[in-house]
PATI-83190 format. One record per residue: x, y, z of N, C-alpha, C, O in turn; residue in one letter. Coordinates in pm, whole numbers, plus 50000, padded with zeros to 5 digits. Each point is the difference from the previous one (the first is absolute). Example, Ala and Ser with C-alpha at 12.3 -4.5 7.8 and 13.67 -1.06 7.14 Angstrom:
# PATI-83190
513194943150780499115011950000500905012050000501044999850066A;498615010749862500825011950006499235010950073500515011150017S;
***
This chain:
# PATI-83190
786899290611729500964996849894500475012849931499255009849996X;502124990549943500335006649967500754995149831500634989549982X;499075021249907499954994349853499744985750018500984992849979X;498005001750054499604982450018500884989550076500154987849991X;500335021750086501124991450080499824998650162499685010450058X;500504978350019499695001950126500995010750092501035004749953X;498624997550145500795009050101499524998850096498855003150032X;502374989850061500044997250144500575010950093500405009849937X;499744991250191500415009850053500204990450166499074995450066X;502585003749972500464991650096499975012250117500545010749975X;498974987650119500245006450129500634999650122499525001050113X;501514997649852500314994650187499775009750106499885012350010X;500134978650058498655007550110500554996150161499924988250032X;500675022150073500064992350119500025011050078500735009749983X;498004988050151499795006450075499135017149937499965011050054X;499524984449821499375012549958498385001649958499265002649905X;500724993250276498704999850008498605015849954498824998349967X;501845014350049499695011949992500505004249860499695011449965X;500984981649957500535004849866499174989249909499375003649900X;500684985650135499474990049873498745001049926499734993549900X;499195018950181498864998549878500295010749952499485000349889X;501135010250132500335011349929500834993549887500005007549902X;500714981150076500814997449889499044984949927500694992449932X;498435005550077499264992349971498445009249918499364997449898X;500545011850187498495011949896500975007449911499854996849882X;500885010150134500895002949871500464997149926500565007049916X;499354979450087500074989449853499565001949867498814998449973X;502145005249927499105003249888498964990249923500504989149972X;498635012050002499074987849919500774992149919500114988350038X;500505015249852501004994449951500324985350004499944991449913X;500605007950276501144992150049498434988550018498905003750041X;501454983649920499314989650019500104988350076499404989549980X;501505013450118500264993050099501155006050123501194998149979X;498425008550137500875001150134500294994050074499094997550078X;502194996249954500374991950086501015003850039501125003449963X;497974994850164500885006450163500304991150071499144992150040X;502085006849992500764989550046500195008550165500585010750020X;498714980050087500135001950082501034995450071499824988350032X;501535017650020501164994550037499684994250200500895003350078X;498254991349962500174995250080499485014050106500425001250115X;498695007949825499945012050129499794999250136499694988850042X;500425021550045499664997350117499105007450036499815001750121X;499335005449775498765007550018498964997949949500234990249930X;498585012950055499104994249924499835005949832498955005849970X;501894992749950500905000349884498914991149907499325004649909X;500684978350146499494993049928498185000250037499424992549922X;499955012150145499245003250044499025007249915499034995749938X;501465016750075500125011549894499534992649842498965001149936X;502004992950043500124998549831499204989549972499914997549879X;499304993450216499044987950007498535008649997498904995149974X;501345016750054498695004850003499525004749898498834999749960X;502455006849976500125007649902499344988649882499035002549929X;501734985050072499454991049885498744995550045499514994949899X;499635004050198498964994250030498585012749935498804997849979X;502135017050002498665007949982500845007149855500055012249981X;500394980249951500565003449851499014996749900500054989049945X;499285017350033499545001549840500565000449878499344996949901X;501425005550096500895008649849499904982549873500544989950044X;498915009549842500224990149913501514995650040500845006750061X;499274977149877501694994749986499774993849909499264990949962X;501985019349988500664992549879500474981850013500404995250107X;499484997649783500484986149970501225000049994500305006449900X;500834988950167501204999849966499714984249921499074991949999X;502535009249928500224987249949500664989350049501145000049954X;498644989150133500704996950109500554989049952499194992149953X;502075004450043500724990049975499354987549982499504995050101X;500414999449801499804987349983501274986550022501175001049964X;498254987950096501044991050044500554992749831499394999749893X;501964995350143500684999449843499584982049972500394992350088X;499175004149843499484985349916501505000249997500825009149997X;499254978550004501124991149935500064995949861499194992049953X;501835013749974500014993149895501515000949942500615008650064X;500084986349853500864996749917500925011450010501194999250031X;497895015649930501445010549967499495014750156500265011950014X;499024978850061500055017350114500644991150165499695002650117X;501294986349828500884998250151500475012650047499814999950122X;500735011149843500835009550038498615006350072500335001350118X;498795001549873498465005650077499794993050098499665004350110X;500524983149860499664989950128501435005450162499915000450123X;501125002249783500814999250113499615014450075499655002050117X;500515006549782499405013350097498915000250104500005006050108X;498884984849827498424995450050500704995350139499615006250100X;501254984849917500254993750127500975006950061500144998450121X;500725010649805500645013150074499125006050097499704996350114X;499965013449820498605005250087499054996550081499265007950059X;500714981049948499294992050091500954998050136499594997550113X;501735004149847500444989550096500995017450082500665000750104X;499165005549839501075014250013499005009450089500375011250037X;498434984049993498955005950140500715002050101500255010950052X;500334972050000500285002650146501175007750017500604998950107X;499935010549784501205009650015499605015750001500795009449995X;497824991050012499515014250018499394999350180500174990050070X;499365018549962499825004550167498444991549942499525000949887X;499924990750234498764992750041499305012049974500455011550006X;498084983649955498825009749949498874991250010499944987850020X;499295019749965498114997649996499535006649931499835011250048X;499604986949786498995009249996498974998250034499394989849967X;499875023750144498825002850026498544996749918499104992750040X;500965016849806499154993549918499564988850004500914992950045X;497744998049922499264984850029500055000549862500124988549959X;499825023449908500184995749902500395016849916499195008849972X;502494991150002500505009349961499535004549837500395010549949X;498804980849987499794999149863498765011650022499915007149899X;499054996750214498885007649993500555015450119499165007050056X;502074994849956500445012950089500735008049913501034995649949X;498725011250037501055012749977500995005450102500945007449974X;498634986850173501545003950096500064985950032499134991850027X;502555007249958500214987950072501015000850126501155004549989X;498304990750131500554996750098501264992650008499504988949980X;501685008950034500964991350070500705004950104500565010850016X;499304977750066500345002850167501304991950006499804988549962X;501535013950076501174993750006499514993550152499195003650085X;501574987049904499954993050187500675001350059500044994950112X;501215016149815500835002150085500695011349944500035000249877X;500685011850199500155011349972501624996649866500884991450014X;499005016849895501154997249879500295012349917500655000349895X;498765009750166500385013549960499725003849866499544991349926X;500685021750023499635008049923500174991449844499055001449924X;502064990350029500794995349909498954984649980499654995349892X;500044999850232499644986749998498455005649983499234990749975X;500245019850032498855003249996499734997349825499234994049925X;501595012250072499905003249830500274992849928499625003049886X;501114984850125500014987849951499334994350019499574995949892X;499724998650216498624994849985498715003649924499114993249947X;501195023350070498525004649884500434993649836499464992849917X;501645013550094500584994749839499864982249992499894994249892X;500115002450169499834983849983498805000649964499804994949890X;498905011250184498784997649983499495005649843499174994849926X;501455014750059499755006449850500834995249886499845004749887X;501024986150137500954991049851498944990350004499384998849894X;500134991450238499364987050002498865003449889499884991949907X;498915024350096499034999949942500045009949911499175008649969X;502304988349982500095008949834499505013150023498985002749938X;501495006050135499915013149995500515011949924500505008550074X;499504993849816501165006749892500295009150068501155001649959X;498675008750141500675010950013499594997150220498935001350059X;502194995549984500095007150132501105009350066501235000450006X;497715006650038500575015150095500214997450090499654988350014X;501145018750146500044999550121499735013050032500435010049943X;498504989150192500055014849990500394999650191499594989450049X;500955017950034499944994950164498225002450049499105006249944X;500944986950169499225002750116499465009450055498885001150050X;502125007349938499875014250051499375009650003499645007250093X;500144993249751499065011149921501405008949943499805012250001X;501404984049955500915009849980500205003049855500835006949942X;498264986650023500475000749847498385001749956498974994350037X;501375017749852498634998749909499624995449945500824995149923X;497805001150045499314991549878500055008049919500524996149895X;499125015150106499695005849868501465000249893499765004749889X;501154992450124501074996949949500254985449959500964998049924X;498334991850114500304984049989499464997549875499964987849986X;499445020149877499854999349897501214999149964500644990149963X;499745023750052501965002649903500894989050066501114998949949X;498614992750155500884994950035499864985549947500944992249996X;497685004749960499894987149957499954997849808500054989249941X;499845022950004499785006349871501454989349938499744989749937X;501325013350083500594994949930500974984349992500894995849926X;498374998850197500164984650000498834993849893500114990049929X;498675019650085498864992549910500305008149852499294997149903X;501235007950090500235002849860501314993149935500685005049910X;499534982350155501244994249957501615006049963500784996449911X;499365014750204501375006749930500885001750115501085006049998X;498354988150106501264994950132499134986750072498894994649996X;502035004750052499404989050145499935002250120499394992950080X;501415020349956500005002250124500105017549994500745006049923X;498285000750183499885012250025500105004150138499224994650078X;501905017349984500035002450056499885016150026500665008549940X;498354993950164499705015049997501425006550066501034994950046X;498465019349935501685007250023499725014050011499825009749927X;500244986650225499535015650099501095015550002499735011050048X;501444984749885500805009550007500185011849922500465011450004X;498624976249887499775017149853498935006150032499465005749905X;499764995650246499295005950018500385012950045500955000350078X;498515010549890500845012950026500345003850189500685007450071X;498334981849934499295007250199500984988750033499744998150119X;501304992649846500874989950062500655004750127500044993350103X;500335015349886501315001550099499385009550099500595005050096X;497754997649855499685008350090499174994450148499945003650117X;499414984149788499094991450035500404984950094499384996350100X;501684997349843500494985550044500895005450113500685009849969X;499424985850152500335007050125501854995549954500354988549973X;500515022450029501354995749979500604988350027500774994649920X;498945000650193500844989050041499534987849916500854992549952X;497655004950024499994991949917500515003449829500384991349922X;499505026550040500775000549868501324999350022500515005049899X;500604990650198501024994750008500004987749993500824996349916X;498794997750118499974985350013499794988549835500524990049951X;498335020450018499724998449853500925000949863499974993549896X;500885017350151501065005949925500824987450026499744989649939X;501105011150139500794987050050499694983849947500864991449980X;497825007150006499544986749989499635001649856499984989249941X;499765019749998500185003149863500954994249887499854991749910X;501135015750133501684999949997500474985550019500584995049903X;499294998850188500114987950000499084987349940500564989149988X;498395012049983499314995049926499685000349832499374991349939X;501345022949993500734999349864500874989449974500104990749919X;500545014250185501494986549964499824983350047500794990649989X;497935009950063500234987250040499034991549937500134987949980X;498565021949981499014992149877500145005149863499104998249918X;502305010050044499825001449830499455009249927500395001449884X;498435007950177499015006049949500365015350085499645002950114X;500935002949818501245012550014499465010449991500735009650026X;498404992349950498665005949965499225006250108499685011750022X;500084974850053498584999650119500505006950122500914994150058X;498495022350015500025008950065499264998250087500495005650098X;498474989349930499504996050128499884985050013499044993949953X;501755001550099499724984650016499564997350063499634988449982X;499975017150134498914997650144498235001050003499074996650073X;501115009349817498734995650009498964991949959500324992749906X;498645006250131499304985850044498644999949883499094991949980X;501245020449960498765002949894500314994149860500565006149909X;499034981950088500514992949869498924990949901498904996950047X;501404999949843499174991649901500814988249931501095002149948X;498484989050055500634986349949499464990649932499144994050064X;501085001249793499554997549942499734984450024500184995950115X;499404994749785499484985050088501004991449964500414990950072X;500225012849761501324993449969501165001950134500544990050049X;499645019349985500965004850098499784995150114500785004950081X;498534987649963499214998550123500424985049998500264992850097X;499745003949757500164985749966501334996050009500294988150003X;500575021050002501245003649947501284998750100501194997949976X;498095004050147500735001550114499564995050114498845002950032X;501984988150059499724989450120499205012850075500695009250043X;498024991249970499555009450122499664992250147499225006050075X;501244983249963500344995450126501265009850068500085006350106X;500724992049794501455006450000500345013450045501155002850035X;497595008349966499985014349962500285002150184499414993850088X;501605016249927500305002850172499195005150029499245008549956X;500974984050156498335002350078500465015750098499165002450086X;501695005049911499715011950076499905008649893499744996749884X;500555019350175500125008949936500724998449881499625006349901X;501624984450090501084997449852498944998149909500654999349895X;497794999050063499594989649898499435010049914498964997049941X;501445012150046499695006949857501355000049914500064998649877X;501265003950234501574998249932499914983249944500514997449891X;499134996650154500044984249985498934996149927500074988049970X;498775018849981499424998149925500455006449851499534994849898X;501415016850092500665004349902501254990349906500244999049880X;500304995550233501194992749958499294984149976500704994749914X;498494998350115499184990949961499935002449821500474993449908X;498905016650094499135006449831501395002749906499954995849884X;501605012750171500545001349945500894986349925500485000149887X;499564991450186500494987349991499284988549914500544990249950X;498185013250046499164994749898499665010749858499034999049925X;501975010350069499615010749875498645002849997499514998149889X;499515006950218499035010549938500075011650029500545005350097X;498755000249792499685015250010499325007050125499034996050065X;502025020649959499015000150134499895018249949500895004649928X;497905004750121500225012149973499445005450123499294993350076X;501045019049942499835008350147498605011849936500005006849897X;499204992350185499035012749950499895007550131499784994950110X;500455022349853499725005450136498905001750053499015002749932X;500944996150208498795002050095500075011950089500745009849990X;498544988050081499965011150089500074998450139498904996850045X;502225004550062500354995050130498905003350104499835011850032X;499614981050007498584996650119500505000050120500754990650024X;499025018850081500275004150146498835002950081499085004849933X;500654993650198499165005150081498974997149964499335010049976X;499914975849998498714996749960500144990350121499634988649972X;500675012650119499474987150122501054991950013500064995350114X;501025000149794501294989649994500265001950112499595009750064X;501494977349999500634998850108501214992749925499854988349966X;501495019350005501114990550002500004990250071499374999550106X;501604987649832500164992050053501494996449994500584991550069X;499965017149828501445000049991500855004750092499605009550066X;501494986249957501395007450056500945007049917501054994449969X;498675017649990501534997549874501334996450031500734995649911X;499685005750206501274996550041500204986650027501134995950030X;497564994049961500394991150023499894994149870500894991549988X;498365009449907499774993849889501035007249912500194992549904X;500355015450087501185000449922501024995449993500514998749888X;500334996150257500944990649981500064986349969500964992549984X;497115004550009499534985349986499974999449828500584991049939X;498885016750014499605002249888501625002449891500094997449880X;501105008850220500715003149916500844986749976500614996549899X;499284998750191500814983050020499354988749883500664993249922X;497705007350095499494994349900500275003149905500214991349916X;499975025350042500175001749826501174991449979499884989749933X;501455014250126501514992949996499554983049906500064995049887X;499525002150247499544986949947499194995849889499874988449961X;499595021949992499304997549903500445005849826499504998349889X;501915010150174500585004649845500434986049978499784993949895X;500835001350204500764986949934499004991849956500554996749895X;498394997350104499394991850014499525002249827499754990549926X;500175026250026499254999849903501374997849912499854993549896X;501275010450128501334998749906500034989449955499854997949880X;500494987350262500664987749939498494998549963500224994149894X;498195006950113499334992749920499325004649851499474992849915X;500755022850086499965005449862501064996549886499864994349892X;501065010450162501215003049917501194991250014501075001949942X;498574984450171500884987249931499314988649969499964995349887X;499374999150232499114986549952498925001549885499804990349927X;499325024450049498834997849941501005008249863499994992649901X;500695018250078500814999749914501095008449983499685011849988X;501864985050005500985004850056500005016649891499595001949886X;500895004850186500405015849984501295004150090500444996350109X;499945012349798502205006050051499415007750111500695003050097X;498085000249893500375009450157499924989350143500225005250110X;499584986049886500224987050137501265001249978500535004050104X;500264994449807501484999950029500275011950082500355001250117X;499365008149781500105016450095499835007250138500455009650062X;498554979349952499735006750137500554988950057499575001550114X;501154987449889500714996850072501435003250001500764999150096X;499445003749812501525005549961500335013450085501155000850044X;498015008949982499885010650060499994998650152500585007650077X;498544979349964499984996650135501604993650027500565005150096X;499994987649854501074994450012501425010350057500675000950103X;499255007649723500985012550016499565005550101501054997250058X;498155010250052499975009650072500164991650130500745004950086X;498674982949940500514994050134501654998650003500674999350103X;499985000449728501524992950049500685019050019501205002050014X;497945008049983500605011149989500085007250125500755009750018X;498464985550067499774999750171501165003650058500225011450041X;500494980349963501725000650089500705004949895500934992149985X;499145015149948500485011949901499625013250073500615007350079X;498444992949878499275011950013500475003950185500195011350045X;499894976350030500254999950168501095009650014500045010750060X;501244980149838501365002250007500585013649994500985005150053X;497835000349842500245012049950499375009350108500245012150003X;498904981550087499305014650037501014996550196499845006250105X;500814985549875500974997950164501135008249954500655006650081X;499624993349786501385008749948499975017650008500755009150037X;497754989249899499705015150002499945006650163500575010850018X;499044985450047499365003650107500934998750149499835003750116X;501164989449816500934991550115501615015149955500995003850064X;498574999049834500715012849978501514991349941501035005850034X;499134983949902500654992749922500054999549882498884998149950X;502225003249952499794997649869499334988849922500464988549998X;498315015649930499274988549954500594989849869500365004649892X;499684980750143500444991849973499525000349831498825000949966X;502124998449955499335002649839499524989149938499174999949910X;501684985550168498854988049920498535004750075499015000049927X;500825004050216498404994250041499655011349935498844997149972X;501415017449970499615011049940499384994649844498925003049950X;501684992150019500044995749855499164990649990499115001049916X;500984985850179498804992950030498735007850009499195001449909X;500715004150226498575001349968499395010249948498815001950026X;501945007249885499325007449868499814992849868499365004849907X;501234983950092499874992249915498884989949974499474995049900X;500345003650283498644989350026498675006350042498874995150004X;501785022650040498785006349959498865002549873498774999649997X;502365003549893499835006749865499174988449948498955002649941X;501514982850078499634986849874498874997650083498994998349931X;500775000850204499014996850088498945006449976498944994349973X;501225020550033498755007950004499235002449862498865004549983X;502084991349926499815000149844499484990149968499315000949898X;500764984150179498914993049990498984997250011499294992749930X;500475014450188498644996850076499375012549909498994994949951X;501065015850012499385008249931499714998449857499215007249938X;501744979449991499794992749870498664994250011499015000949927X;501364989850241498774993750012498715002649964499164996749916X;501095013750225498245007550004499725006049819498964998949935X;501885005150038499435006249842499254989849905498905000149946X;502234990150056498734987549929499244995150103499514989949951X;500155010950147498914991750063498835013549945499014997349932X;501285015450107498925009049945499864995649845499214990949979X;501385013849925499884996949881499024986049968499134999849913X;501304986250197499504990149917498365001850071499094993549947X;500675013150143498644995050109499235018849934499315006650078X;500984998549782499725012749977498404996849944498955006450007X;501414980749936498294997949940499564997350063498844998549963X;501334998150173498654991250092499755014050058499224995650085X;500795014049934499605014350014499135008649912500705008949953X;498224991850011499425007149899499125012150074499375008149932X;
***
């Protein structure tokens, strides 16, 4: 426990059979419950981590585990959640926990039955740590890529009540650009960039990474059936949180290489996947932030901007067949589309200013 508070630590775990006790003994005491979500490996992964709990000593902490809701007069709205959750299982990837009784382990086993990747990994741990009231869970990978000795600062300020969500941030590390092999600090940059604009939080410089803390309100807060199950689910776990207004802050870490990892990524292939999802996901947070849950001028704006620049297309054409065709350029399509340049581009930059401005406090 940490200041009297529990701390979980989600692992997803696949095919890391040679990495998983190295990220399981480096566990700080602290953390009062590990759960390693075994994604379906094809090595002896789960093996490994059955042994590990069969010759565990370490005391366990009591979590506080949900109690079922009585019926009475004024907690119907509990009841419906109660049967939410119950019934919102068969929308996460099939599982087993291993444990015969998770209340006396300090590691807990879950074995998917079927492979659901990095995103679905982590939604399942997080399911297991909202069900038994966990105030503070971390993710840390499989790998061994990330340090413990840092998962204090990273969990410090969800339990001190002054965000909900923490994400580490390898770039203010001085050794960044020396250390993270380029192609993935391209990729990062790129998915960065697109993930400002598409979860709100204008702020957040490394969005890729997987080193995070989440508080139990927040956990509560957001469909985690829902969370993309590939590489997208840290961008999609951002725009989830931004859409429900919580607080999120970045603490720097320190970028972890050459300890045994085996990528599993493509960057060339997860960037055009990832960049398609963000798309889809600016809109998603617009019409449900800023019209249904509560209207704001910049939804007008950024559609107003989308509007003007598609009708400025065959302007802009006209003008560049005139120029080029060695013809005098036509002064309505001239006039047009400096006109649908100027109001166009002046919108969408209205936009983004209040979307920064209004999403400035959920940044601390």
């Amino acid at each position: 426990m940490l200041k009297g508070k529990t701390v979980a630590v989600v692992v997803p775990a696949y095919n890391e059979e040679s990495q998983i006790g190295m990220v399981i003994e480096s566990m700080p005491e602290f953390v009062d419950r590990i759960v390693i979500v075994n994604d379906k490996s094809k090595d002896n992964t789960a093996k490994v981590v059955e042994k590990y709990i069969k010759e565990d000593k370490n005391p366990v902490t009591k979590l506080n585990h949900v109690k079922s809701v009585k019926p009475n007069r004024y907690n119907y709205a509990d009841q419906v959640v109660e049967k939410m959750a119950k019934e919102e299982i068969s929308r996460y990837t099939p599982f087993d926990v291993f444990n015969k009784d998770p209340k006396k382990s300090r590691i807990i086993l879950i074995n998917h039955l079927k492979n659901g990747s990095v995103g679905a990994s982590i939604a399942t741990g997080y399911k297991w740590c909202a069900d038994n009231n966990v105030d503070c869970t971390a993710v840390m990978a499989g790998d061994g890529q990330m340090d413990p000795g840092e998962l204090e600062s990273i969990c410090m300020p969800v339990l001190d009540g002054k965000v909900d969500y923490v994400k580490g941030n390898r770039l203010k590390h001085r050794s960044a650009s020396l250390i993270i092999p380029r192609i993935r600090f391209f990729g990062n940059s790129i998915l960065s960039l697109l993930t400002k604009i598409a979860s709100g939080y204008w702020q957040v410089s490394d969005t890729q990474t997987g080193y995070t803390a989440i508080s139990l309100e927040a956990l509560r807060g957001i469909h985690l059936y829902d969370i993309y199950k590939s590489y997208g689910c840290p961008n999609d776990i951002l725009v989830k949180l931004n859409i429900a207004n919580f607080a999120i802050r970045e603490v720097p870490i320190k970028p972890v290489y050459n300890v045994g990892e085996k990528s599993k990524m493509k960057v060339f292939k997860v960037i055009p996947r990832v960049s398609w999802l963000l798309f889809k996901l600016f809109w998603k947070r617009l019409y449900k932030k800023y019209l249904f849950r509560d209207f704001h001028p910049l939804f007008l704006l950024y559609h107003l901007s989308i509007l003007l620049l598609v009708l400025d297309i065959p302007y802009a054409w006209a003008a560049l067949v005139d120029l080029f065709g060695g013809t005098r350029i036509s002064t309505n399509s001239l006039i047009a589309f400096i006109f649908l340049s100027i109001i166009g581009f002046q919108s969408i930059f209205f936009a983004m200013w209040m979307d920064m401005m209004d999403n400035d406090k959920l940044q601390r």
